[in-house]
DSSP file (Angstrom, degrees, kcal/mol; ACC not computed):
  #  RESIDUE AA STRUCTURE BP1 BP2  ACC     N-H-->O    O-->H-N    N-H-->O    O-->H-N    TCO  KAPPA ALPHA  PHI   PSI    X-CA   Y-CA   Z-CA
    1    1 A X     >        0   0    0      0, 0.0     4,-1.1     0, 0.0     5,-0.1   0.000 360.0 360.0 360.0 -41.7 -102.9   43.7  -26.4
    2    2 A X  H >>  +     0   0    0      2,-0.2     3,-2.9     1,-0.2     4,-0.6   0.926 360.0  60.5 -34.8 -69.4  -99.6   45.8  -26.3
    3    3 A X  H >> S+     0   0    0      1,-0.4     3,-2.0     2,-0.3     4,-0.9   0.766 106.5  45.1 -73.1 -82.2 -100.0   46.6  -23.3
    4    4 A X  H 3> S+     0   0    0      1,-0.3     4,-0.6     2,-0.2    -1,-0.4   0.627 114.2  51.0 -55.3 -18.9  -99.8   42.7  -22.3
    5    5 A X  H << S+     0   0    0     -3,-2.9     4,-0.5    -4,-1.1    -1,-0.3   0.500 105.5  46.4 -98.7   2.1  -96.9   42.0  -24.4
    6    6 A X  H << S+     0   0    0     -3,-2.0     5,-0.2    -4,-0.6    -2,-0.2   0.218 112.8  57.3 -96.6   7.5  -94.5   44.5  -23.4
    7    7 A X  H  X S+     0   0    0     -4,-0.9     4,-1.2    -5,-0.4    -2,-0.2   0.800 112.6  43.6 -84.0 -24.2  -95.7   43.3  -19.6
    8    8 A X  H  X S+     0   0    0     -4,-0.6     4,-0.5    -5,-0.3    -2,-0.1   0.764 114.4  44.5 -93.6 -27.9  -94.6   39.9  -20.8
    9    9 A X  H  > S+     0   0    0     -4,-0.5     4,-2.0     2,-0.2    -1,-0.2   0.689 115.4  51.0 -73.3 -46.0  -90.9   41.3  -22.7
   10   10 A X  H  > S+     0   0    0      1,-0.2     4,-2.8     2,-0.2     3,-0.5   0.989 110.0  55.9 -70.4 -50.0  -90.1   43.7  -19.2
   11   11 A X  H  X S+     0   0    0     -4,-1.2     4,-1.5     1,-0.3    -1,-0.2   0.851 110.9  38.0 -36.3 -53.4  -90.8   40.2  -17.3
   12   12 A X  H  X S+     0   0    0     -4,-0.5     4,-1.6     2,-0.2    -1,-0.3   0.795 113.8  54.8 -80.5 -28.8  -88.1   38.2  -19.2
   13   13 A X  H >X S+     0   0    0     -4,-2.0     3,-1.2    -3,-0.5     4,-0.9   0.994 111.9  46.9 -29.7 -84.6  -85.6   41.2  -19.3
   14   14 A X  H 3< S+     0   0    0     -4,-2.8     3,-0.3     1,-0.3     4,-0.3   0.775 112.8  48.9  -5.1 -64.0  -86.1   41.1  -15.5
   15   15 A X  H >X S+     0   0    0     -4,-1.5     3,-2.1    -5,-0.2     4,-0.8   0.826  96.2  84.4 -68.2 -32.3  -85.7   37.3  -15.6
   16   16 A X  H XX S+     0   0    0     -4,-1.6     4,-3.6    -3,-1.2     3,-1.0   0.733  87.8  38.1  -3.9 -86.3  -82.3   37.4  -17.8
   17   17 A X  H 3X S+     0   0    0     -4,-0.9     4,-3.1    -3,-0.3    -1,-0.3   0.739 111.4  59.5 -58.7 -28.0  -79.5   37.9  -15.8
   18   18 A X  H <4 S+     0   0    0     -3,-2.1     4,-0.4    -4,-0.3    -1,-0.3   0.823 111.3  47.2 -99.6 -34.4  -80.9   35.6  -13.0
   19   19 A X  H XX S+     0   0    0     -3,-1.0     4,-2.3    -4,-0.8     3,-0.6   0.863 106.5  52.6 -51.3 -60.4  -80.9   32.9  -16.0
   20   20 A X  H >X S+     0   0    0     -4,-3.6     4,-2.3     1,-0.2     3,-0.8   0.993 112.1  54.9 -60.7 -50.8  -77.2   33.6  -17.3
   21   21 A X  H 3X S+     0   0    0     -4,-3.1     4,-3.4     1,-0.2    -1,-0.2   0.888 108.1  41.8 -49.4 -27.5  -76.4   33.1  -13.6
   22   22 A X  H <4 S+     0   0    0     -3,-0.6    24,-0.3    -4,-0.4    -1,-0.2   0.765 111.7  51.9 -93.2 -14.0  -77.8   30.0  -13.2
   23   23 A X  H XX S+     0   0    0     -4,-2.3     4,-1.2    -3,-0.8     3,-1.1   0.759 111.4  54.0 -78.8 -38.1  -76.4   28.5  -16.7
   24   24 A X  H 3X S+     0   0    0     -4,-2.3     4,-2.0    -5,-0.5    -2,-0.2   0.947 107.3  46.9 -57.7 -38.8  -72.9   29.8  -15.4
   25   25 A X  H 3< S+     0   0    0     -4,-3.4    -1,-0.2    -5,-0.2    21,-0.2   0.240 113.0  53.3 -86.4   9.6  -73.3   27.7  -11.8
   26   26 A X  H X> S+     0   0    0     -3,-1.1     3,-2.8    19,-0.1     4,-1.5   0.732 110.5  46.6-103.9 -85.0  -74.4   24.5  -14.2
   27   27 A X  H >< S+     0   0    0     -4,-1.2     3,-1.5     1,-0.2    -2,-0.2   0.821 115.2  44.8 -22.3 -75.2  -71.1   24.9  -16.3
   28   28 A X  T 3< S+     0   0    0     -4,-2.0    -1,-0.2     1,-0.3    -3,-0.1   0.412 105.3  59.8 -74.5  21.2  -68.9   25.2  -13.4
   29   29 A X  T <4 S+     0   0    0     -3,-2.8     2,-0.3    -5,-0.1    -1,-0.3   0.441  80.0 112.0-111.0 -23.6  -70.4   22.3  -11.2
   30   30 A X    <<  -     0   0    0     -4,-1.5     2,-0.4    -3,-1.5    13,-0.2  -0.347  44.7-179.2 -78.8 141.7  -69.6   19.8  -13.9
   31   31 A X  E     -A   42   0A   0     11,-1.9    11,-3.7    -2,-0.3     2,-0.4  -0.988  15.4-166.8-142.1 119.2  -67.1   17.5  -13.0
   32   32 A X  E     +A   41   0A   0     -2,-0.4     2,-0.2     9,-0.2     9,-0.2  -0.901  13.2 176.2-102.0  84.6  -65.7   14.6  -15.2
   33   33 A X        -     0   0    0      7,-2.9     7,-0.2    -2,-0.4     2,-0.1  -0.690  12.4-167.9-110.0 149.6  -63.4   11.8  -13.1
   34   34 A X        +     0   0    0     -2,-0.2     2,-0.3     5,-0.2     5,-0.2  -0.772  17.6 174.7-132.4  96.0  -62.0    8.6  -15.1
   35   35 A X  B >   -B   38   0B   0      3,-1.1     3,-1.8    -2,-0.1     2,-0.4  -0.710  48.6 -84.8 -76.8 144.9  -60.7    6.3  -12.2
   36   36 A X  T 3  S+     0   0    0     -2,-0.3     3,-0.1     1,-0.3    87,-0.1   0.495 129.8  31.3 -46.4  -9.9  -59.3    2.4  -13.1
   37   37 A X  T 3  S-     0   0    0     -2,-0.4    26,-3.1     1,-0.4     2,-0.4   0.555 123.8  -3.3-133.6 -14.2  -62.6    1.1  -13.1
   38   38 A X  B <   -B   35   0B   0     -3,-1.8    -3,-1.1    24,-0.2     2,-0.6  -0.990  55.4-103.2-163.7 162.9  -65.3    4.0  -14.3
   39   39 A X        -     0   0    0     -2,-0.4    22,-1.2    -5,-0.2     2,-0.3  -0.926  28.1-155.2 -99.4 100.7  -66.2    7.2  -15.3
   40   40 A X        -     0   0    0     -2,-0.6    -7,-2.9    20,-0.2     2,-0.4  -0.468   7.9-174.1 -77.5  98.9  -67.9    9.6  -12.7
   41   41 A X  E     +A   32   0A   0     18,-0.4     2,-0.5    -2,-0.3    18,-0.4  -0.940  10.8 173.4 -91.2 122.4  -69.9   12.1  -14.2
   42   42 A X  E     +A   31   0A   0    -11,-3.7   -11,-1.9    -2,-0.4     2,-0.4  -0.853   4.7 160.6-130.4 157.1  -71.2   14.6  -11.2
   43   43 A X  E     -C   57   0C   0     14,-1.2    14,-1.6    -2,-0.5     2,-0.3  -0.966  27.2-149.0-157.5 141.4  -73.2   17.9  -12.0
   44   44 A X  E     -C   56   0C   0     -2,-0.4     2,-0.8   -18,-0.3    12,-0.2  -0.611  12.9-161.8-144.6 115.5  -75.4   19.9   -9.8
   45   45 A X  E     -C   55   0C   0     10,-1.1    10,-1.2    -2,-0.3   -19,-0.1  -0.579   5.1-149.9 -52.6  68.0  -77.9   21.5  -11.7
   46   46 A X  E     -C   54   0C   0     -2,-0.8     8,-0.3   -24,-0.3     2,-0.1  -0.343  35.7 -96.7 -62.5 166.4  -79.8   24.7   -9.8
   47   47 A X        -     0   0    0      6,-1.1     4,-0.2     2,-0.2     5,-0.2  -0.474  14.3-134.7 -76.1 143.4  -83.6   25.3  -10.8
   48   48 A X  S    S+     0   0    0     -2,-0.1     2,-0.4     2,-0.1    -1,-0.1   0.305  94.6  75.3 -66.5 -31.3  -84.5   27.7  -13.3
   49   49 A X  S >  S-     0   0    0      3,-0.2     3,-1.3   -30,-0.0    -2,-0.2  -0.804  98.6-103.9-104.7 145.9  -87.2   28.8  -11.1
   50   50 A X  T 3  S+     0   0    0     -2,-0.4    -2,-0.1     1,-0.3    -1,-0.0  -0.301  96.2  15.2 -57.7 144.1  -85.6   31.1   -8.0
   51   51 A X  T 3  S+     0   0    0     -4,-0.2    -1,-0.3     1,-0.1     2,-0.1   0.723  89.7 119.8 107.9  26.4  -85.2   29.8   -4.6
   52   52 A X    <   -     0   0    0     -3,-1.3    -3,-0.2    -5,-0.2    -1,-0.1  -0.340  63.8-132.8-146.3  80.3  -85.6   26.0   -5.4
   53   53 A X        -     0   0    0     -2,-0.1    -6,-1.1    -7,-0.1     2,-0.4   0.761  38.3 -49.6  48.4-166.9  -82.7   24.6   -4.5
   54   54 A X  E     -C   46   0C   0     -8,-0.3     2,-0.7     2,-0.0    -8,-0.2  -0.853  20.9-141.1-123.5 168.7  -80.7   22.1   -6.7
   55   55 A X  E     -C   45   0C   0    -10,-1.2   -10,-1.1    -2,-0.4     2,-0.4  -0.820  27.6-164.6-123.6  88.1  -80.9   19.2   -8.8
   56   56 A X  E     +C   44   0C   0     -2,-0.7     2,-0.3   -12,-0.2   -12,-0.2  -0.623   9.5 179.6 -89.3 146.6  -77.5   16.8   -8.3
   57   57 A X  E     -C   43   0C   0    -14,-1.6   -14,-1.2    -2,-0.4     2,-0.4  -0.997  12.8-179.8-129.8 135.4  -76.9   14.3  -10.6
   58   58 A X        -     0   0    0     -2,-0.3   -16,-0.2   -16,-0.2     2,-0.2  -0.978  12.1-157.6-145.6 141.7  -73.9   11.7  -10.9
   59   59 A X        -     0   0    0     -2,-0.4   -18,-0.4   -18,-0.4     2,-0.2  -0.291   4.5-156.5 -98.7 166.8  -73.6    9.0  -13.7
   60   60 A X        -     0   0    0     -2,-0.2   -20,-0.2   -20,-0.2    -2,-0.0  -0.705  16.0-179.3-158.9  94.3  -71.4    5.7  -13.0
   61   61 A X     >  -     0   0    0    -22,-1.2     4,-0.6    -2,-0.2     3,-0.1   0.000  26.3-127.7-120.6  76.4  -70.2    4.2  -16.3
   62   62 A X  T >4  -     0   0    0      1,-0.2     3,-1.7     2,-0.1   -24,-0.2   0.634   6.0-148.1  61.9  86.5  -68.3    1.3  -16.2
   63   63 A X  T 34 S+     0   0    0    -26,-3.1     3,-0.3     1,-0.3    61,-0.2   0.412  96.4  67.0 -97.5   9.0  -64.8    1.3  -18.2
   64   64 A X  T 34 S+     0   0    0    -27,-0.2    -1,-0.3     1,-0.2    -2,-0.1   0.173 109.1  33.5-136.2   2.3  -65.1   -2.3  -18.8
   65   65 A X  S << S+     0   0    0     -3,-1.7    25,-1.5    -4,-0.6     2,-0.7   0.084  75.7 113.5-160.1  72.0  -68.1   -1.8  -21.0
   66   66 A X  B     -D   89   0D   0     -3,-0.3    23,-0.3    23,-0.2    22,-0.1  -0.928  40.9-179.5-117.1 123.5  -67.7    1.2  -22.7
   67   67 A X        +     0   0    0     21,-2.5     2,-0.2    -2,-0.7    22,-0.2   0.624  62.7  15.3 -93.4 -23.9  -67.3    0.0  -26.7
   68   68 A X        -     0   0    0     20,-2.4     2,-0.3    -3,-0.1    -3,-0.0  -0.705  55.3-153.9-148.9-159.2  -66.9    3.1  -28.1
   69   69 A X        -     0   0    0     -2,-0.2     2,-0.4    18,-0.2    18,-0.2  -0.860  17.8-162.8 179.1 149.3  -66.1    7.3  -27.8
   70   70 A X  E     -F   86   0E   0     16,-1.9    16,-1.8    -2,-0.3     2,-0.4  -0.946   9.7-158.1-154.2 154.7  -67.2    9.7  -30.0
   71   71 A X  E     +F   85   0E   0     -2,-0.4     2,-0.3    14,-0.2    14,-0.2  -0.965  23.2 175.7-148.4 114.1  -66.1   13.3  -30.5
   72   72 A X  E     -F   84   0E   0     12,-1.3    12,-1.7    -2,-0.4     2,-0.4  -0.982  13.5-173.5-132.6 175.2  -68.5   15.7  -32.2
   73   73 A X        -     0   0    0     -2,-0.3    10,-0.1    10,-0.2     3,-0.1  -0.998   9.6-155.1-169.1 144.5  -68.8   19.2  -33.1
   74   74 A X        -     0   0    0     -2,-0.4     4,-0.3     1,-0.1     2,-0.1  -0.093  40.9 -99.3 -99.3-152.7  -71.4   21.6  -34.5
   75   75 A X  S >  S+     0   0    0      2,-0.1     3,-2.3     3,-0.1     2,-0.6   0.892 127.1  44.6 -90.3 -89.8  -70.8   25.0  -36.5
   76   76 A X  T 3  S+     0   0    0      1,-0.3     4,-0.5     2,-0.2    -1,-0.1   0.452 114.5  53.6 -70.5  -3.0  -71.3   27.5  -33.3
   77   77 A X  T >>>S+     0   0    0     -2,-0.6     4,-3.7     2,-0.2     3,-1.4   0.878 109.0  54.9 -65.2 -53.5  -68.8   24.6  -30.9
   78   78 A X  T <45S+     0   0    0     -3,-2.3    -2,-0.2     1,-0.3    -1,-0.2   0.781  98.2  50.5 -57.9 -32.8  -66.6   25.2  -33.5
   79   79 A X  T 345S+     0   0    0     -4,-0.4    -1,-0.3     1,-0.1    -2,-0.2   0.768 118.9  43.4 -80.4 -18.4  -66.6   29.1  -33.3
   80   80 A X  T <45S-     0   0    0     -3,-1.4    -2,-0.3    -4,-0.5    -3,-0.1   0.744 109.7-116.6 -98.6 -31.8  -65.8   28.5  -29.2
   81   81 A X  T  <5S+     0   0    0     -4,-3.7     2,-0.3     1,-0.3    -3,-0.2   0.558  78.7 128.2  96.7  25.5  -62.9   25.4  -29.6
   82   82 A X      < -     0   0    0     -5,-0.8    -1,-0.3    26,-0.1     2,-0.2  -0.823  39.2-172.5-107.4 149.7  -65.7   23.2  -27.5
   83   83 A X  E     - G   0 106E   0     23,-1.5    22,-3.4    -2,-0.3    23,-1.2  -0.496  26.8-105.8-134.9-144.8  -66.9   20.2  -28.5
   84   84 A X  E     -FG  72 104E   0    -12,-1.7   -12,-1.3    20,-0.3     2,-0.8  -0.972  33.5-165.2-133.3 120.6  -69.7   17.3  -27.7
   85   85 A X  E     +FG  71 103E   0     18,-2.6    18,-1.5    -2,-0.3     2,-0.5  -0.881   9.8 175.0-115.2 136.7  -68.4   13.5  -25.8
   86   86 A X  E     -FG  70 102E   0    -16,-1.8   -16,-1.9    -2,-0.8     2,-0.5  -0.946  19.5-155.5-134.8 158.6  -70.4   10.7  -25.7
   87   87 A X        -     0   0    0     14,-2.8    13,-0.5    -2,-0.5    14,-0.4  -0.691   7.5-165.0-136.5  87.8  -69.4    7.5  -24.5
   88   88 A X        +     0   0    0     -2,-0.5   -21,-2.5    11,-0.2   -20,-2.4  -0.386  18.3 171.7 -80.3 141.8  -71.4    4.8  -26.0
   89   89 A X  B     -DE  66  98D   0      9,-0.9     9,-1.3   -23,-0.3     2,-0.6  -0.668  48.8 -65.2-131.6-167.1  -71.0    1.0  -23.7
   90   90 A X        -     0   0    0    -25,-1.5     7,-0.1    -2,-0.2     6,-0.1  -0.617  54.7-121.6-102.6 114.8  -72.8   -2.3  -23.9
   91   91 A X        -     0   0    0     -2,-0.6    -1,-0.1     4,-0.2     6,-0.0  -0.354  19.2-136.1 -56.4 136.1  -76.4   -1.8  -23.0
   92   92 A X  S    S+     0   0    0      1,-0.1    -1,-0.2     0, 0.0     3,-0.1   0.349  98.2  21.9 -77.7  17.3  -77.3   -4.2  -19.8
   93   93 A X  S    S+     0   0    0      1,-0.3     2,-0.5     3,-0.2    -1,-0.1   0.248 117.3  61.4-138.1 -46.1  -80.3   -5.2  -21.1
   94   94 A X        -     0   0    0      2,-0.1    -1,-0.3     1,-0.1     0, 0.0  -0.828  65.1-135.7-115.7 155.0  -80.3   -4.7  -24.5
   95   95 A X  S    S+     0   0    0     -2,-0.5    -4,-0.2    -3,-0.1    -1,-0.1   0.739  89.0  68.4 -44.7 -49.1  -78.0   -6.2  -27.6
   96   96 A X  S    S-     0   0    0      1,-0.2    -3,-0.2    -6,-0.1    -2,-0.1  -0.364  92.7 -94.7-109.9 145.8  -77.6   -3.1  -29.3
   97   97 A X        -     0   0    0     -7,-0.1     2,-0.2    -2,-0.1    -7,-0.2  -0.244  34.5-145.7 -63.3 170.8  -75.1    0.3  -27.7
   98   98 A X  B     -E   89   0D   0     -9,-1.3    -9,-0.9   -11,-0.1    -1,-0.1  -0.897  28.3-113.0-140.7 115.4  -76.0    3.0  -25.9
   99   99 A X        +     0   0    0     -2,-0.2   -11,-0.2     1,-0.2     3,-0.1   0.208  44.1 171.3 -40.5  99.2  -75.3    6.5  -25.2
  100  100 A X        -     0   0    0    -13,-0.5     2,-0.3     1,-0.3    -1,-0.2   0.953  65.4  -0.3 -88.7 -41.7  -74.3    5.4  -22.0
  101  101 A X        -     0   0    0    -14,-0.4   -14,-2.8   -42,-0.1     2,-0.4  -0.996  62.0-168.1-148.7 140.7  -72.8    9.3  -21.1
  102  102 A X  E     -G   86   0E   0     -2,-0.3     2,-0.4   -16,-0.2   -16,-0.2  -0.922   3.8-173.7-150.0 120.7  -72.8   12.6  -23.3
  103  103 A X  E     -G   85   0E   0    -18,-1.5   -18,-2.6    -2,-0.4     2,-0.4  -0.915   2.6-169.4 -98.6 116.6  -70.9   15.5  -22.2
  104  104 A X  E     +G   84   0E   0     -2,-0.4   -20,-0.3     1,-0.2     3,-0.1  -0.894  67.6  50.4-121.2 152.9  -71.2   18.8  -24.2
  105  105 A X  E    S+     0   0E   0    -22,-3.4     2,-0.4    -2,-0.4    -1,-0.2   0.721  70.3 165.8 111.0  30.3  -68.5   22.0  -23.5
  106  106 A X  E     -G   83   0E   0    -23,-1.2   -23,-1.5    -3,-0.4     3,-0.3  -0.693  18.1-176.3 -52.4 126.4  -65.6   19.6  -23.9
  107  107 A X  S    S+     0   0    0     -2,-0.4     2,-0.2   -25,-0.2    -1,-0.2   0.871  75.9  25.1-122.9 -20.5  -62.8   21.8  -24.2
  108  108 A X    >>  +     0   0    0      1,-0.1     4,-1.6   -25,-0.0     3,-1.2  -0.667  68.2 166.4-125.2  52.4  -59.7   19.1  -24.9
  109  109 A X  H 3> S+     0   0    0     -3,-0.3     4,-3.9     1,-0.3     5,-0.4   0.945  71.9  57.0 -43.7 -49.3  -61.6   15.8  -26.5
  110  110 A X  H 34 S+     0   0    0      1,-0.3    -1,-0.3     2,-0.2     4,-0.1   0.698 108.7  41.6 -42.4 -41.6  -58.4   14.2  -27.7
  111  111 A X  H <> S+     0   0    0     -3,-1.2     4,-1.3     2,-0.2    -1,-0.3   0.636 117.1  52.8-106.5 -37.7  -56.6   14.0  -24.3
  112  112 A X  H  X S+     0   0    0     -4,-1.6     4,-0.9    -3,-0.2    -2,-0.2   0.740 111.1  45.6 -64.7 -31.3  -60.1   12.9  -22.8
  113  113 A X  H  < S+     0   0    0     -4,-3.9    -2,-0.2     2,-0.2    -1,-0.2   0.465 106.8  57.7-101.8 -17.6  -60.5   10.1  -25.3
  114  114 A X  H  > S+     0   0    0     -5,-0.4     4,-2.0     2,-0.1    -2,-0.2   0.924 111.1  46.4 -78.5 -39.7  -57.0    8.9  -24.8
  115  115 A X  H  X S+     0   0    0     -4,-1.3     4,-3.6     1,-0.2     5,-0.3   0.869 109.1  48.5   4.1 -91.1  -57.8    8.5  -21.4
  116  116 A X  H  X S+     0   0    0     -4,-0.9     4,-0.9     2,-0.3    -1,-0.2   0.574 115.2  41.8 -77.8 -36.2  -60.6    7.1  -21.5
  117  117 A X  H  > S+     0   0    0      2,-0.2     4,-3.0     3,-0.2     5,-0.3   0.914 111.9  62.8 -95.0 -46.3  -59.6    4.2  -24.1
  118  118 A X  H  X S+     0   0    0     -4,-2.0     4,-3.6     2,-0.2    -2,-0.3   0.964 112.4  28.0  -8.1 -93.7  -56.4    4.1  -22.1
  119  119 A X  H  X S+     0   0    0     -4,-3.6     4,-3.5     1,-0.2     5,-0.4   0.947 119.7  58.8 -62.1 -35.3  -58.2    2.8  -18.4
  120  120 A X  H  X S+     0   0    0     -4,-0.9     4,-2.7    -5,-0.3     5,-0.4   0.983 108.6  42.2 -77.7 -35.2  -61.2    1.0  -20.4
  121  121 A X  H >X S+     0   0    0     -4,-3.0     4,-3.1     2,-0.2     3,-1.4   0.991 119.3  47.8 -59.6 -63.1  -58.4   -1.4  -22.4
  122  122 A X  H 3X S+     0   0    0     -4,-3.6     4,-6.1    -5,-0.3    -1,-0.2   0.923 111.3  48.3 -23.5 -66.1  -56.7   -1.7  -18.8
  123  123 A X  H 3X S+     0   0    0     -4,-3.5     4,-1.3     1,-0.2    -1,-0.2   0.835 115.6  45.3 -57.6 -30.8  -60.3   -2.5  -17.0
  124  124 A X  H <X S+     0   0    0     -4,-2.7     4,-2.4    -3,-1.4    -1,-0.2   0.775 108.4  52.2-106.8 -10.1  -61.2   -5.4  -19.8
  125  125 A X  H  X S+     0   0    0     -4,-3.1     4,-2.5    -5,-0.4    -2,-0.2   0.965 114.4  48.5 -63.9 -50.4  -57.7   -7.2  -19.9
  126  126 A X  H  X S+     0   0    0     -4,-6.1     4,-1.3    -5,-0.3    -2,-0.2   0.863 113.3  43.9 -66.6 -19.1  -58.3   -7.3  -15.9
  127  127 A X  H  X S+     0   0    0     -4,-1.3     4,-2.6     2,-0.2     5,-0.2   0.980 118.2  48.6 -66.2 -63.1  -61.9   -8.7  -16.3
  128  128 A X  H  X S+     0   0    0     -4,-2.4     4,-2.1     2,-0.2    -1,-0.2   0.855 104.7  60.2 -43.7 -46.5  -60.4  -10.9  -18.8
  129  129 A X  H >< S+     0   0    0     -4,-2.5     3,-2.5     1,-0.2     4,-0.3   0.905 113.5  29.2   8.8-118.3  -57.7  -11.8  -16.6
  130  130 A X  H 3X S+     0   0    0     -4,-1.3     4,-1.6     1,-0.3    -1,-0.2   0.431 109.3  64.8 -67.2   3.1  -59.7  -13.4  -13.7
  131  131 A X  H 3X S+     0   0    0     -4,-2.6     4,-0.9    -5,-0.2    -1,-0.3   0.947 107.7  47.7 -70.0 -20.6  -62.5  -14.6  -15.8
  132  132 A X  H << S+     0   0    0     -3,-2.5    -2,-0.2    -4,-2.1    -3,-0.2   0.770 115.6  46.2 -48.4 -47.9  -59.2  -16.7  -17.2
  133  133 A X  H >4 S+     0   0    0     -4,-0.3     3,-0.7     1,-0.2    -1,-0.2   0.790 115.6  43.8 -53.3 -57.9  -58.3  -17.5  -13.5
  134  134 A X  H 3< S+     0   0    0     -4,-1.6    -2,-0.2     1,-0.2    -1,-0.2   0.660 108.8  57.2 -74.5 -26.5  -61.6  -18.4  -12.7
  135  135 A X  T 3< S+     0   0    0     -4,-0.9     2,-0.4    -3,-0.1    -1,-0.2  -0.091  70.4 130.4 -95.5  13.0  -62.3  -20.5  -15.9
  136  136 A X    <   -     0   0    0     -3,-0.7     2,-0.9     1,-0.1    -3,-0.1  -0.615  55.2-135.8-118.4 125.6  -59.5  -22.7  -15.2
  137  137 A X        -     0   0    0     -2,-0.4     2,-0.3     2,-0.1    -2,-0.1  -0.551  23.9-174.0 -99.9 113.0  -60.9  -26.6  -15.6
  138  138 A X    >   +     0   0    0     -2,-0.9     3,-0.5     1,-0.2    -1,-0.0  -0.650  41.5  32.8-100.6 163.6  -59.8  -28.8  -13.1
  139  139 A X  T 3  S-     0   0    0     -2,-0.3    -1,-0.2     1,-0.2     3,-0.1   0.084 122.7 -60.8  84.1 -41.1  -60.3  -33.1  -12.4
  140  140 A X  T 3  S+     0   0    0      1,-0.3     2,-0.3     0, 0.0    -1,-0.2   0.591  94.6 158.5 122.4  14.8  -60.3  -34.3  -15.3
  141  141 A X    <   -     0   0    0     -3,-0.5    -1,-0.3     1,-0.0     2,-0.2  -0.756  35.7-125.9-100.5 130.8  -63.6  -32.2  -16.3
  142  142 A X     >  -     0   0    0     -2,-0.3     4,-1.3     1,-0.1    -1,-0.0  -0.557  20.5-117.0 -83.1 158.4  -64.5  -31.5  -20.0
  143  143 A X  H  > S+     0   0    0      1,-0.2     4,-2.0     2,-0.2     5,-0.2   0.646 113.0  58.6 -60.5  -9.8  -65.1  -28.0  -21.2
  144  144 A X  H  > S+     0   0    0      2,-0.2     4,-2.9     1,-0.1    -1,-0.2   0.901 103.9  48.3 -70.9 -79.4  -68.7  -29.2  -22.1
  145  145 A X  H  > S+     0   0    0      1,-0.2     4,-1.2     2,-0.2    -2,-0.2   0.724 109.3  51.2  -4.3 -60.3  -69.5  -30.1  -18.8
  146  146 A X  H >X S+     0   0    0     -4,-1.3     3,-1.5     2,-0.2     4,-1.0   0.997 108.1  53.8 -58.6 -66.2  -68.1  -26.8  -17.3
  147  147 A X  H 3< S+     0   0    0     -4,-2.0    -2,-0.2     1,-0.3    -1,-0.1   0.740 104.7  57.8 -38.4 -32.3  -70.3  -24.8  -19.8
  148  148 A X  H 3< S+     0   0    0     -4,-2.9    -1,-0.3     2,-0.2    -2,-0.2   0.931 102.0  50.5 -49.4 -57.5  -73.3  -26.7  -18.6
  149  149 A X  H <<        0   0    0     -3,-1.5    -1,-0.2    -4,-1.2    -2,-0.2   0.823 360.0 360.0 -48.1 -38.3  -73.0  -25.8  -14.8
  150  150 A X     <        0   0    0     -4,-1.0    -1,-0.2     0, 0.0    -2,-0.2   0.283 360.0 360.0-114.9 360.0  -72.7  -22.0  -15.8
């Protein structure tokens, strides 16, 4: 029975280092963009298991319905100065938010979150904007009327 659990201990040694690489190439593949109209999350993720390939992922959400931003932080973030972002928006299906994007290893939330509150206020005055533009009742038509069509 030793025998089989120090085969199983040498194994994971082994596997170690090959792991801390591949958690390192995860960390520096993350990429966070806020452009006027959304926030681009991109990662690419290698496999845990050797020699099978990677996993890319990119998020899209929307700055024009993101409702909220949220800054948190454990005990052991707190011993590094990193913290946790999440970006809760208006679910497209359902009533209630949703973690729409959650970012952990943040290293500067405040500056992220100013940002971020920054473009989305921008993105829903313009939505507001032309829906205003667009909403504009011409003829002689009452606002009942309009509501009806749409």
């Amino acid at each position: 029975m030793l025998v089989l659990a120090w085969g199983i201990g040498i194994i994971m040694l082994l596997y170690l280092p090959f792991r801390r690489c591949v958690i390192k190439k995860d960390i520096a593949s993350r990429k966070l963009y806020v452009t006027s109209t959304e926030i681009v999350y991109k990662v690419s993720r290698p496999s845990f298991i050797p020699f099978c390939g990677d996993r890319k992922i990119e998020k899209h959400v929307p700055l024009s319905l993101v409702i909220d931003v949220i800054v948190e932080q454990g005990f052991l973030q707190s011993m590094y100065g990193i913290h946790k972002f999440k970006v809760e928006s208006i679910a497209r299906v359902k009533a209630a938010p949703v973690d729409e994007l959650q970012v952990q290893g943040v290293y500067n939330p405040a500056f992220l979150r100013k940002v971020v509150i920054t473009e989305a206020s921008k993105a829903i005055l313009e939505v507001g904007n032309s829906w205003n533009r667009n909403s504009q009742i011409s003829d002689g038509e009452s606002l009942v009327q309009w509501v009806q069509l749409f």
